[in-house]
GUMIPA-350292 format. One record per residue: x, y, z of N, C-alpha, C, O, CB in turn. Coordinates in pm, whole numbers, plus 50000, padded with zeros to 5 digits. Glycine has a CB too. Layout:
XYZXYZXYZXYZXYZ ...
This chain:
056956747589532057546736789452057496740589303056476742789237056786723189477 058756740989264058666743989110058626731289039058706720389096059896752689053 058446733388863058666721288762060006714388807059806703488862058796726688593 061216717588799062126711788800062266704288926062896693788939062976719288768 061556710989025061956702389189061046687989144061576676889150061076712889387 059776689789103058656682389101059166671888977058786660188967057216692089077 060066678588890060916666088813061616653688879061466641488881062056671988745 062446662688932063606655989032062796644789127063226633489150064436669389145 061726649289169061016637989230060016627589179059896616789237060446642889315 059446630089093058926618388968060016611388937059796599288943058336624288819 061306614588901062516605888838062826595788911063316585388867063766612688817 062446599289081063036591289181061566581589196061606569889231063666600989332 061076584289183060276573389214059036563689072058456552889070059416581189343 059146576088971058456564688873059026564088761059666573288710057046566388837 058766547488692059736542388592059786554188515059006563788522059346528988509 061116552188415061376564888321060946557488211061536561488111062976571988306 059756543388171059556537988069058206546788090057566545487986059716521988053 057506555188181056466564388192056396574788191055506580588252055976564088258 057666583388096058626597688052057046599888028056036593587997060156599187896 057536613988067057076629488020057646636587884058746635487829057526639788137 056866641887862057226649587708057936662587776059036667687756055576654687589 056846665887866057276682387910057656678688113057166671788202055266697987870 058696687688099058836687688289058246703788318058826714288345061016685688368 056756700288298055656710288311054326704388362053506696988308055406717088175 054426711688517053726706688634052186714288603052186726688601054606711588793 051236708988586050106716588585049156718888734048786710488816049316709888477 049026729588730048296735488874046976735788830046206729188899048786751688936 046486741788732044986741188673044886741388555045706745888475044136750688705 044066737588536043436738488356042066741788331041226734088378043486723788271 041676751788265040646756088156039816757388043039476769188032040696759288142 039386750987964039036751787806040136743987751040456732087760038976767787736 040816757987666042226752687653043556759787700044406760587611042406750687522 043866764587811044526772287887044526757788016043746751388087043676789487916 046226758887976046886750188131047626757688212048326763688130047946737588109 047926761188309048746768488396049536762688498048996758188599048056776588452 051126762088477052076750488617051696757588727050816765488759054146749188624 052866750788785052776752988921053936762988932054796762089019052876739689012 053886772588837054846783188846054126796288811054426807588847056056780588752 052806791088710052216800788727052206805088588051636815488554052726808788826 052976795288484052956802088309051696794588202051456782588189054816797188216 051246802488156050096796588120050426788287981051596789787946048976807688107 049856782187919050026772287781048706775287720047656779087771050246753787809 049076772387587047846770687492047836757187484048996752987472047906777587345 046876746787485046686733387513046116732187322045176737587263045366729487676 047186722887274046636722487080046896707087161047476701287069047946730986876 046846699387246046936685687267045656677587332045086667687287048096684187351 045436683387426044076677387451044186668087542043116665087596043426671687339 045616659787597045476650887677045376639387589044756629387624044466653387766 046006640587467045826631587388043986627287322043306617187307046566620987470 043806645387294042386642587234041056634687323040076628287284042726633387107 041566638487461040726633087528039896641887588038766638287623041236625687604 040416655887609039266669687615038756673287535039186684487510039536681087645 037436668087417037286678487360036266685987362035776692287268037496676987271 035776685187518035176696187532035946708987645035416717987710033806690987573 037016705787635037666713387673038106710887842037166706687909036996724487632 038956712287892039536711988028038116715588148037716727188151040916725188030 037556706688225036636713888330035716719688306035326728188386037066721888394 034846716788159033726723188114032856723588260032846712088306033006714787980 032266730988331031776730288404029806724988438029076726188536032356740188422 029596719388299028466707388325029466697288326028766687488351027136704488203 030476693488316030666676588326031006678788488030696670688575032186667288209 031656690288509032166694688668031596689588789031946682788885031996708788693 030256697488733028856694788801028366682588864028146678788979027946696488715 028226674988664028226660488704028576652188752027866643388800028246655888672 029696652388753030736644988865030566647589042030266640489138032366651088825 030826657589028029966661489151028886659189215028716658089336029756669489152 028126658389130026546655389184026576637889212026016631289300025116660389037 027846631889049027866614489117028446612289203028086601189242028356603589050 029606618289301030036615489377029486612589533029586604289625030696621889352 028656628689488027986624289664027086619389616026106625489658027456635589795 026616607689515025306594889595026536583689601026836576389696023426587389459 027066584389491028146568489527028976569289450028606576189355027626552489508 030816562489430031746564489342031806549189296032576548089200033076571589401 031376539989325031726527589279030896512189371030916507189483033446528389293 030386510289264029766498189319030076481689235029846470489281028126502189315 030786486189075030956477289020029496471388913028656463288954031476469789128 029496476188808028486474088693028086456788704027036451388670029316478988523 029016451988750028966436188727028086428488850027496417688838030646429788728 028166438288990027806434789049026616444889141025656438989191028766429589076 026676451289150025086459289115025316470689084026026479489133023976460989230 024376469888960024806480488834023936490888900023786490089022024336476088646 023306501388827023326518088801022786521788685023126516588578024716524688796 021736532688697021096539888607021826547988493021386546988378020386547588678 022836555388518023516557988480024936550788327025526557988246023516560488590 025016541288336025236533588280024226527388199024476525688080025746528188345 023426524688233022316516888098021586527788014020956526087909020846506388171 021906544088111021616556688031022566559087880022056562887774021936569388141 024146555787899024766559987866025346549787748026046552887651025306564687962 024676533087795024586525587660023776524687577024056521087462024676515987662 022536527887620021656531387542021716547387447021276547287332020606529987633 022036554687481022716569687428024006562987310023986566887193023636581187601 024716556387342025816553387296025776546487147026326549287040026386545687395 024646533787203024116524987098023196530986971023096526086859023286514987172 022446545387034022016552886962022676563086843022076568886752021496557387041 024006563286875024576571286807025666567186716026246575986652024906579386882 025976555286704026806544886688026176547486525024996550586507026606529186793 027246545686403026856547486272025756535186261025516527486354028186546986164 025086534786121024556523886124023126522286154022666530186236025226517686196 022176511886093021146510586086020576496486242019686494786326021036507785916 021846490086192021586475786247021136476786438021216487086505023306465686214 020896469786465020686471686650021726467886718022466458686680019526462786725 021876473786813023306478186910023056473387032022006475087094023676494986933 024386464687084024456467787239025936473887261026696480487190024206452887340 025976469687367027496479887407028026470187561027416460787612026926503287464 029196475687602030106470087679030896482487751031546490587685030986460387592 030776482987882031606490187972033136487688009033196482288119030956489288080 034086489287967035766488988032036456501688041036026512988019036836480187937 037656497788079038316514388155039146518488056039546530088065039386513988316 039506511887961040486521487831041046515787723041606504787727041776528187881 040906524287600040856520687487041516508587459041036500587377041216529587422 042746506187530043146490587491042016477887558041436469087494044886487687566 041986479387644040786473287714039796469687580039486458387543040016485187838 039436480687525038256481187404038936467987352038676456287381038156496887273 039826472887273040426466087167040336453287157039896446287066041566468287161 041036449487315041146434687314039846427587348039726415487329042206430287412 038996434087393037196431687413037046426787268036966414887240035986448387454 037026435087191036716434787080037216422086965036586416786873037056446787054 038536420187012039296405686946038546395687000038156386586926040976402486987 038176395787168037906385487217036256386887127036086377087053038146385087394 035566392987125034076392387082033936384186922033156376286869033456409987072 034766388986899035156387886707035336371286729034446364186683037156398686623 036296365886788036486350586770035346345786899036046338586970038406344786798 034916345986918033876344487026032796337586892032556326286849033306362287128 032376351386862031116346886735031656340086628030836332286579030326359986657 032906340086563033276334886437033926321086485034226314586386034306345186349 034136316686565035276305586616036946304386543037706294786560034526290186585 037286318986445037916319386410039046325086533038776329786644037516323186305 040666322486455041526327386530042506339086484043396342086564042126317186567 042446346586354043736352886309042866364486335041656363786358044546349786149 043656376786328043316393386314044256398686207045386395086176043606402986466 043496407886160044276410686060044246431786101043316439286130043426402585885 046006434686080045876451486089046446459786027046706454285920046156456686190 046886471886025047606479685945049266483885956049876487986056046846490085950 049626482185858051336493385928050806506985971049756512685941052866498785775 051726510286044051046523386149050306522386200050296531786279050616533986121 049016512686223048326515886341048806508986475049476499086508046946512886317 047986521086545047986519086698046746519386816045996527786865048826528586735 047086502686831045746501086907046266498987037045526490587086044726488686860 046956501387102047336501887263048306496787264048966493687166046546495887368 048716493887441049676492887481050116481787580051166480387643049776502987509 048626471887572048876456487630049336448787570049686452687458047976449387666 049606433587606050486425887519049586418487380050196410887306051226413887623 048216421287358047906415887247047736430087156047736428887033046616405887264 047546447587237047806456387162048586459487105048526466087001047686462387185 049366456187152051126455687107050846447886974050476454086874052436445187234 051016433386971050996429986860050036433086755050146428786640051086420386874 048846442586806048426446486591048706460586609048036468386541046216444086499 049496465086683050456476486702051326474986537052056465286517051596473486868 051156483886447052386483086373053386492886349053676496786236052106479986270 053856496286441055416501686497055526498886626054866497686730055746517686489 057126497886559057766489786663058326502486804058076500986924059246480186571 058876510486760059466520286840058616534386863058766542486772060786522986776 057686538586978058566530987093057756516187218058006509587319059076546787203 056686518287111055896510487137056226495687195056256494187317055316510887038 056426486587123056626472987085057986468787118058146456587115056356470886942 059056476187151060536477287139060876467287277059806463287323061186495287146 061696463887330062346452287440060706444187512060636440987631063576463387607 059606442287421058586438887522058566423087442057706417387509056936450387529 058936414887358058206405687285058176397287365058726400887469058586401387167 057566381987370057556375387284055746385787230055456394287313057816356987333 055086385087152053626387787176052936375987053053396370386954053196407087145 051786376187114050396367387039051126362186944052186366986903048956376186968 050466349586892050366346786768049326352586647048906363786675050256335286782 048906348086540047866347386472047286366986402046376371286331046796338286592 048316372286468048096384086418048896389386322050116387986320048046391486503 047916398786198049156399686096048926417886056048286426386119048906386185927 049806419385914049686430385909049676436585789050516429485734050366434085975 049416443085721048986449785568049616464885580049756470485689046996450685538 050016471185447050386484985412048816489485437047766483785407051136487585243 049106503485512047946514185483047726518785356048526514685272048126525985554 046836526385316046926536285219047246548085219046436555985269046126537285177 048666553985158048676566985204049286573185037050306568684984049776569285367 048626581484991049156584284894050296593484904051086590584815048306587684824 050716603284976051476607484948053266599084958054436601984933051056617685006 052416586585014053936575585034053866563084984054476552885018054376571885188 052646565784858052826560484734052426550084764052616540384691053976560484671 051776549084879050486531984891049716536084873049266544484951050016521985014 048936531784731047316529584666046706520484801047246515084898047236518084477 045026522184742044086516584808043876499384699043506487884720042636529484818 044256505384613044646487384540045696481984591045786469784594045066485684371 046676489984641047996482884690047556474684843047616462684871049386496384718 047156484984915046426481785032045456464085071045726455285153045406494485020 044396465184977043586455984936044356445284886044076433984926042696460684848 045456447384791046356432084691046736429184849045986420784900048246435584530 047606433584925048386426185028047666421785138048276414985220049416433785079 046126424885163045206414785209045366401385136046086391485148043796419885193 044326405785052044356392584999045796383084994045826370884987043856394684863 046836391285000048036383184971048056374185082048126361885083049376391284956 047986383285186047466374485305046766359385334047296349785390046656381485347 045166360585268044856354685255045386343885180044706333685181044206358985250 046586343585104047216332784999048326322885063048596311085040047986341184872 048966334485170050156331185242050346327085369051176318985409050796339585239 049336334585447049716331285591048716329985653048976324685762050466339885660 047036333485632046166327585696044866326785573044776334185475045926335785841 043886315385611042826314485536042196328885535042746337685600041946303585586 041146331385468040386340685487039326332385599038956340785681039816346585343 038916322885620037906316385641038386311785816037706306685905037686304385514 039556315485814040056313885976040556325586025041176326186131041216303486003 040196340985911040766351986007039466358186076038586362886004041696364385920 039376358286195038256361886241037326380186261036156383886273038576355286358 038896387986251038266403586252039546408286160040566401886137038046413086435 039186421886113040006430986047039756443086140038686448286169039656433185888 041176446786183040746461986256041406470786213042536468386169040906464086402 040736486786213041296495786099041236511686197040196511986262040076495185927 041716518586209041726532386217041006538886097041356536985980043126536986228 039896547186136039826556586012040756571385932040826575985819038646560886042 041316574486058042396583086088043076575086188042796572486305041996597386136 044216571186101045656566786186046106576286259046646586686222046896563086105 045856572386374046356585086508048126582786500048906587686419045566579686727 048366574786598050116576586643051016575686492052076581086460050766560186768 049836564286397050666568486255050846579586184051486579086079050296562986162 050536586486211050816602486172049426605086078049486608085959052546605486066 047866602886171046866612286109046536611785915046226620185830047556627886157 046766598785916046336591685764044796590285766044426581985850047066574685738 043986594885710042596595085714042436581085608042806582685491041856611385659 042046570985637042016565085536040516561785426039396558185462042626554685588 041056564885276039876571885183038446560185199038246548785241040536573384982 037666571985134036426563285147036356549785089035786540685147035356569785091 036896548484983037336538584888037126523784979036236515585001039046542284834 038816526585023039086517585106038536510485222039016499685257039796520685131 037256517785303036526514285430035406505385343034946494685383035886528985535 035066511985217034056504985169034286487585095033516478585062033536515485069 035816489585093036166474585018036666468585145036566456385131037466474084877 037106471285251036936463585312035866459685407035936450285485037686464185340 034526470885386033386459785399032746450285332031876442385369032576463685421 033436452385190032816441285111033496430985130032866420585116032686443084974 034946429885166035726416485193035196410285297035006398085296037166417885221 034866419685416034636413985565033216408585542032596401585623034726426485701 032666413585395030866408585456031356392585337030746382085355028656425085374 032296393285241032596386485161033206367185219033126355885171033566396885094 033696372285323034336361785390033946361285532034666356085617035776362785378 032646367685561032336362985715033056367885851032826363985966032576348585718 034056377985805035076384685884034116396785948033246402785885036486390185785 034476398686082034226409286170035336420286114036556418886111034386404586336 034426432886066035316444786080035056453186179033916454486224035336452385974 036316461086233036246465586368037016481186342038216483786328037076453786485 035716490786341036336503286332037256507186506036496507586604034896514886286 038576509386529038736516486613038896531886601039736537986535039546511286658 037856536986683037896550886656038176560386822037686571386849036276554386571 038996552786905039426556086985040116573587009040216579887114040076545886986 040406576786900041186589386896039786594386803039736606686802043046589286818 039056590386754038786597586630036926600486677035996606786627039236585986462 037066594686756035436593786832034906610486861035476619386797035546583887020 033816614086961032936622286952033186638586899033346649286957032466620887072 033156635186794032976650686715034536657386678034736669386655032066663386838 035736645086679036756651486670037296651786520038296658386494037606646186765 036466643086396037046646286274035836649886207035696644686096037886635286207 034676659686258033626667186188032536658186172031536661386107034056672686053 032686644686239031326641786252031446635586380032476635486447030666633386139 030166629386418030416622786595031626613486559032636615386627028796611186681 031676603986466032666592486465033136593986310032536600586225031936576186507 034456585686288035116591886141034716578586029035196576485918037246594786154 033926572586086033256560685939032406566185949031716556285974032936543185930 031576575685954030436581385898030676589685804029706592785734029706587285980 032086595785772032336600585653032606589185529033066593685424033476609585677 032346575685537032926568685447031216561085427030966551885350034496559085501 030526565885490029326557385494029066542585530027946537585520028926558085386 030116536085571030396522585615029866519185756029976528985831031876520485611 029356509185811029056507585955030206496485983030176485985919027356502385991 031036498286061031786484186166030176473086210028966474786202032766493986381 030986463186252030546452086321031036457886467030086459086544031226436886263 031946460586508032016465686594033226477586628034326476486575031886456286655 032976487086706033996503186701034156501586865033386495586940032946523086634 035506509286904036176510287002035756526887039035806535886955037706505586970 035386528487171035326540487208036026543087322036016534287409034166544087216 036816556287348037326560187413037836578687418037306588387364038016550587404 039096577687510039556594687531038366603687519037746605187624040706600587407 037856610587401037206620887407035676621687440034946631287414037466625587303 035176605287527033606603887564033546606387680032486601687721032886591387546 034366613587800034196618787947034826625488028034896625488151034086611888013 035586635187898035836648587955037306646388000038026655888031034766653188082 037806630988003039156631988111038756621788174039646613488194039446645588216 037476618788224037166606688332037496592288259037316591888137035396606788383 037866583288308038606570988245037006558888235036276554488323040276564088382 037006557388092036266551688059036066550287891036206558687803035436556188132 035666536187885035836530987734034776522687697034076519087792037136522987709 034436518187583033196509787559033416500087412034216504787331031786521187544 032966491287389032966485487291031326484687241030496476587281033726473187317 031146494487153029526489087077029656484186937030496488586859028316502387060 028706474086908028336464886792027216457586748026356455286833028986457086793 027116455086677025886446986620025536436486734026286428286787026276438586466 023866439486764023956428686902024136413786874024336406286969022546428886992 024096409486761023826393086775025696390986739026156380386782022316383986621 026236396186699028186398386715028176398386856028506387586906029126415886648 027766411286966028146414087074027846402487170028556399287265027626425987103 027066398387146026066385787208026486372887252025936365087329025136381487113 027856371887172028776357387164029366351087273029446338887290029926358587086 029776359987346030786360687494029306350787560028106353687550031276383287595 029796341087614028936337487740028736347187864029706354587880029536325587797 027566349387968027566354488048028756353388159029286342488178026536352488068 029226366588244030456366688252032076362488171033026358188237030256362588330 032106364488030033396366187948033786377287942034896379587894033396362587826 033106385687980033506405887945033156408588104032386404688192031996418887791 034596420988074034066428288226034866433988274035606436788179033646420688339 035346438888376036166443188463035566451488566034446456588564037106449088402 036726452288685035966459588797035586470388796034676474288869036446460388893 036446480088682035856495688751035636497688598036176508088562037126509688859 035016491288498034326492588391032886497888398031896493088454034376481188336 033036508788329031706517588328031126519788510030196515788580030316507288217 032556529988526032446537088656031386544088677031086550088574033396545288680 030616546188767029616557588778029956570088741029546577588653029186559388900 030866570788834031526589288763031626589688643030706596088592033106595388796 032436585188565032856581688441031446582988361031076592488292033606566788440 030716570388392029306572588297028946588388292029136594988190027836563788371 028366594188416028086608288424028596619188371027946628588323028136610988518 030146617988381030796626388265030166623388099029506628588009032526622388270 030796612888131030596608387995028806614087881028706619787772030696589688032 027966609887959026286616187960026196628987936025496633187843025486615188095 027016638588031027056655788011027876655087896027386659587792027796666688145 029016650287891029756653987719029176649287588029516653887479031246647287699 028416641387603027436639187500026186654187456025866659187348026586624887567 025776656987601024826666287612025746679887514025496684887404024426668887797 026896682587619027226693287531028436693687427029106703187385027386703387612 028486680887401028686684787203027366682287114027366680586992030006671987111 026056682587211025216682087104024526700387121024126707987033023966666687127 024626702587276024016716687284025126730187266024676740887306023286717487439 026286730387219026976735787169027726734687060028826739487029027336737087228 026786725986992027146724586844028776723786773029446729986692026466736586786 028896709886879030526711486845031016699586783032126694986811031466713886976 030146693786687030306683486515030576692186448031726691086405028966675086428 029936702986409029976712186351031436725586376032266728486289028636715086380 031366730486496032966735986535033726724886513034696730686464033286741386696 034086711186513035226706986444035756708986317036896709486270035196697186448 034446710086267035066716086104035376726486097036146728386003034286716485989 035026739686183035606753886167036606752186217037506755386139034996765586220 037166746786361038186747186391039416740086293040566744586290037986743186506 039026729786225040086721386165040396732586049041576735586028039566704486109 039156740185958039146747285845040536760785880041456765185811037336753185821 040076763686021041196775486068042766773486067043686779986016040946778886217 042726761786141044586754186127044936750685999046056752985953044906738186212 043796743485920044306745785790045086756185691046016756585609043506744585750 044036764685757044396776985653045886781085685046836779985608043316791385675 045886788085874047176790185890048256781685868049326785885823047276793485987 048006766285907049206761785860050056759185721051266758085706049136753185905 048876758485615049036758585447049466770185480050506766185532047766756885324 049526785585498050396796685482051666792985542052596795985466049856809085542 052086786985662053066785185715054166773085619055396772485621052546781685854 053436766785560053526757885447054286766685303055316763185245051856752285415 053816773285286053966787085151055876790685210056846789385135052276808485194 055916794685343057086799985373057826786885376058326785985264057116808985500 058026780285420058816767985462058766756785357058936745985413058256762385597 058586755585223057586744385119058686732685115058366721985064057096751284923 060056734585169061246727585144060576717385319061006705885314063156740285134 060106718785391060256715485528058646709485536058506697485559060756729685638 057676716485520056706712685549055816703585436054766709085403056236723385595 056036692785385055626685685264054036682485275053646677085171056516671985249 052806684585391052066681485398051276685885525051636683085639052316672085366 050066693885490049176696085571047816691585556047216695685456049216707085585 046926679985676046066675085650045276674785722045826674785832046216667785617 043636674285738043256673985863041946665185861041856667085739043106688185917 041146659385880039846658485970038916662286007038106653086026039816657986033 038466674286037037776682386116039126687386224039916695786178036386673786187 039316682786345039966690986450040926676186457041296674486573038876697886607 041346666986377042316664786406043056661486282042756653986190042256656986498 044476671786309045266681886198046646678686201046996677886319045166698486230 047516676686129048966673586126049296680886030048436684185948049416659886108 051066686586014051916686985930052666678385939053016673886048052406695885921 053226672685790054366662285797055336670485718055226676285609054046646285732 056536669085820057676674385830059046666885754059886659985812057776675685970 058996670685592060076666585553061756673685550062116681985634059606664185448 062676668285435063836672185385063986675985250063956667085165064616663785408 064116686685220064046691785071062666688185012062646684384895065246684784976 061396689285089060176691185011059886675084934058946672084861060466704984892 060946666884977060756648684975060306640085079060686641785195061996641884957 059566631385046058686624785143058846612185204058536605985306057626623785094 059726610485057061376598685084062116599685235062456591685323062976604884957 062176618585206063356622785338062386625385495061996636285536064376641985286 062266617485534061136624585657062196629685745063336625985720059926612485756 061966639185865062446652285968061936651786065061156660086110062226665785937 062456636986137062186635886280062976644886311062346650886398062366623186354 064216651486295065296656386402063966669986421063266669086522067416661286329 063736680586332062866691586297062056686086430062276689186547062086692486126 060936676086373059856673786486059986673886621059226679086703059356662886475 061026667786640061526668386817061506678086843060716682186928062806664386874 062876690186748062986701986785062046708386805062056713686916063556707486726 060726711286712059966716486778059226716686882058876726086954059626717586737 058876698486890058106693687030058616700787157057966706987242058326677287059 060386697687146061226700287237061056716487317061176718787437062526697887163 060736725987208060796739987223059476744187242059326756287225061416746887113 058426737487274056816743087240056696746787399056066757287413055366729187164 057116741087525056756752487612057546762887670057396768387779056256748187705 058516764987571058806781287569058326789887541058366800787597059476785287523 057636785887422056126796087377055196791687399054376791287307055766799887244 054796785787532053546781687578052386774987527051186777587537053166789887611 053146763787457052416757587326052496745387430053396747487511053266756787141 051786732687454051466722087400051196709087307050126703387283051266723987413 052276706587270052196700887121052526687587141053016684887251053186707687008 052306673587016052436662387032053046660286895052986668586804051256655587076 053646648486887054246642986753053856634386794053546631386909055596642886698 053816624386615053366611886635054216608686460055166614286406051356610186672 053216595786408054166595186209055076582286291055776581786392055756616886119 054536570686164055326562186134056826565586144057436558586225054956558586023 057696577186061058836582386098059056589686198060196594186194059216587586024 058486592986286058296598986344058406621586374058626630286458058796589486390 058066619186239057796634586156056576640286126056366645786018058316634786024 055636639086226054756646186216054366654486286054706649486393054116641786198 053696667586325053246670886430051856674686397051456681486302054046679986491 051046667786518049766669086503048856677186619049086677886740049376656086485 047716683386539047276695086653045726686486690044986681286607047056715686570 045566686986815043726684886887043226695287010042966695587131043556666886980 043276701886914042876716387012041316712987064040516706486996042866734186901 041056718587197039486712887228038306719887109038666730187052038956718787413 037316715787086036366716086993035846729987077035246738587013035346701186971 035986730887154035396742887259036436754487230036436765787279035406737987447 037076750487165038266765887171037956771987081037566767686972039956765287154 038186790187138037916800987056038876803086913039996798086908038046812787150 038436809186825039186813986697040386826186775041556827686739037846822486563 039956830986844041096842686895041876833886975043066836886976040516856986993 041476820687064043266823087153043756810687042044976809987024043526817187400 042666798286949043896790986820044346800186723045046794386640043246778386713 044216813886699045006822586609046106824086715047146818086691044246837386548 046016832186847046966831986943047976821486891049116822786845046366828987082 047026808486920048476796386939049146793886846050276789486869048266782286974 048846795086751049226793586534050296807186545051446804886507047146799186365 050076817786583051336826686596052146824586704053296828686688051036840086603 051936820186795053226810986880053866801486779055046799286750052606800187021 052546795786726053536783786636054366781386509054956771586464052886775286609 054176795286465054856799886352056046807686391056866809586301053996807586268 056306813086520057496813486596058276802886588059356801486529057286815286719 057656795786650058606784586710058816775386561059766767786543057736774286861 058246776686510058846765286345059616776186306060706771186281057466758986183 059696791586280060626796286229062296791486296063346787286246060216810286235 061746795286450062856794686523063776779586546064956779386581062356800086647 063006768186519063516756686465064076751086362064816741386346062996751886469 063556759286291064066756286138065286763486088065876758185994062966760086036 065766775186138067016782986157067996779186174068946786986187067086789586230 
């Protein structure tokens, strides 16, 4: 069975609102090496959407899974829980920025978090509004949707959604939103469309993922803890994309020195195994009456166990630390790739290991180059690349190579990828 047969039969049977980027069948995967079912190998700069980053099948999480399977795969946390799990909130709660005391919450995925997290926020405050960003993206249910801010392709033929949710400019300097600009249209908020005193959480990306990888400055995390501690508001880091060790530290508000009230965890805490958590300040977390949080296959056994070994080894392979070499490496090559192209490539930025170029028109930022971005997306497994776009315009392309990957095969993939942008840009 080749890619294309194995196309032809996904088309027939699942919605095309659940498209594929690539009609590239994977047979196995490695580190960061994927191989179809034809037998051509890829350099993986995606991650599964930053959800490997310890790389494809590290073989302690392998293990682990293994070893949870044969005692038991599911019994339901809610209804008789597991060692494993109170291992892995307690580990969790431990590592969580912050001084204050922690509990935590088991669900199956980052939107799950999210809306945990709304519900927790008006739970303790008895308030009802949320307040979020343009460009961010917090999932893909009907209350994620709405502090979703883009519309396409997200949000597009799904409305009516929530009330009470609103939305503010990010800060992005190179598109000429200050962190005063940012902050005035809160408050404007507060003047126009909801009290401060009835909005119950503010939720923020520290690095805007699907918005095209906006790190947002220290500045800004720190004023809006002074607003949120100012007006009694829950702030809610989601660091869903940005979580264990993928922007050079375990989580990306520890570069701003700020603690959330409460942070969203997900993708990169179990290797691939589906599992998510909400941790926060316990007397915040505390609000929900017994049975208000939950779900059935929240904080799976397997899942926990992965999850436990990938903790283990981004701490015993020192890979907080390889995010910053790795991010320092794409930097470099892509700022050279930047030097040749300066009309096309208006911006290279990164994180630790999670890295974008934004892809303009004549070296203007005015002009963004979705058509460029596709093209390249479009062409990346010809040269056995793996690649993702994301950007408010949808002109960015952003790299999450596993934290486990060598300097020889991401030089490998950076000269595939300087192929393929030449050969796009032609």
């Amino acid at each position: 069975m080749n890619n294309q047969q194995l196309q032809d039969r996904k088309t027939k049977v699942i919605a095309r609102g659940q498209g594929n980027m690539y009609p590239v069948y994977v047979e196995r995967a490695e580190n960061s090496e994927l191989w179809d079912v034809e037998g051509k190998r890829y350099i993986d700069f995606g991650t599964g959407i930053a959800v490997c980053n310890t790389g494809h099948s590290h073989p302690k999480v392998v293990a682990a899974v293994k070893a949870q399977v044969d005692k038991f795969s599911h019994t339901c946390v809610m209804v008789n829980p597991y060692e494993v799990a109170v291992e892995l909130a307690e580990k969790l709660t431990a590592i969580a920025p912050g001084d204050s005391e922690k509990k935590a919450i088991f669900v199956s995925t980052g939107a799950e978090a999210v809306e945990n997290c709304v519900k927790i926020a008006r739970a303790h405050t008895g308030r009802r509004g949320v307040i979020a960003f343009n460009g961010g993206f917090h999932g893909r249910t009907n209350l994620t949707m709405a502090l979703t801010g883009k519309i396409l392709p997200y949000k597009n033929l799904f409305g009516p959604f929530p009330g009470d949710i609103f939305h503010a400019p990010f800060p992005i300097d190179c598109h000429d939103i200050s962190v005063k600009d940012s902050l005035k249209a809160v408050e404007n908020l507060f003047k126009v469309d909801i009290a401060a005193t009835d909005v119950a959480a503010i939720i923020v990306e520290p690095v805007q993922g699907e918005g095209g990888f906006y790190a947002a400055p220290a500045e800004f995390l720190q004023a809006l803890r002074k607003l949120c501690d100012q007006h009694g508001i829950v702030l809610i880091a989601d660091e869903i994309q940005t979580g264990f060790g993928r922007t050079g530290k375990m989580f990306s508000f520890e570069h701003s020195g700020v603690e959330a009230d409460l942070m969203t965890m997900a993708k990169g805490i179990a290797g691939g195994f589906p599992i998510a958590a909400v941790v926060g300040k316990s007397e915040i977390m505390d609000a929900p009456l017994p049975g208000g949080l939950g779900g059935t296959y929240g904080g799976s056994p397997v899942a926990c166990a992965a999850a436990l070994t990938v903790l283990d080894v981004i701490k015993e392979e020192n890979l907080v630390t390889r995010s910053n070499e790795v991010g320092a490496l794409f930097n470099e090559r892509l700022t050279q790739l930047q030097t040749q192209f300066p009309s096309l490539i208006g911006d290279v930025r990164n994180q630790g290991s999670m890295i974008a170029i934004e892809l303009v028109k004549e070296g203007d930022f005015e002009q963004p180059n979705p058509e460029l971005t596709q093209a390249i997306i479009a062409k990346a497994a010809e040269y056995g690349l793996v690649l993702l776009a994301c950007g408010f315009y949808s002109n960015v392309v952003r790299f999450l190579p596993a934290l486990t990957i060598s300097d020889e095969l991401a030089n490998e993939g950076l000269d595939k990828f300087a192929e393929l942008f030449a050969s796009a840009a032609s």
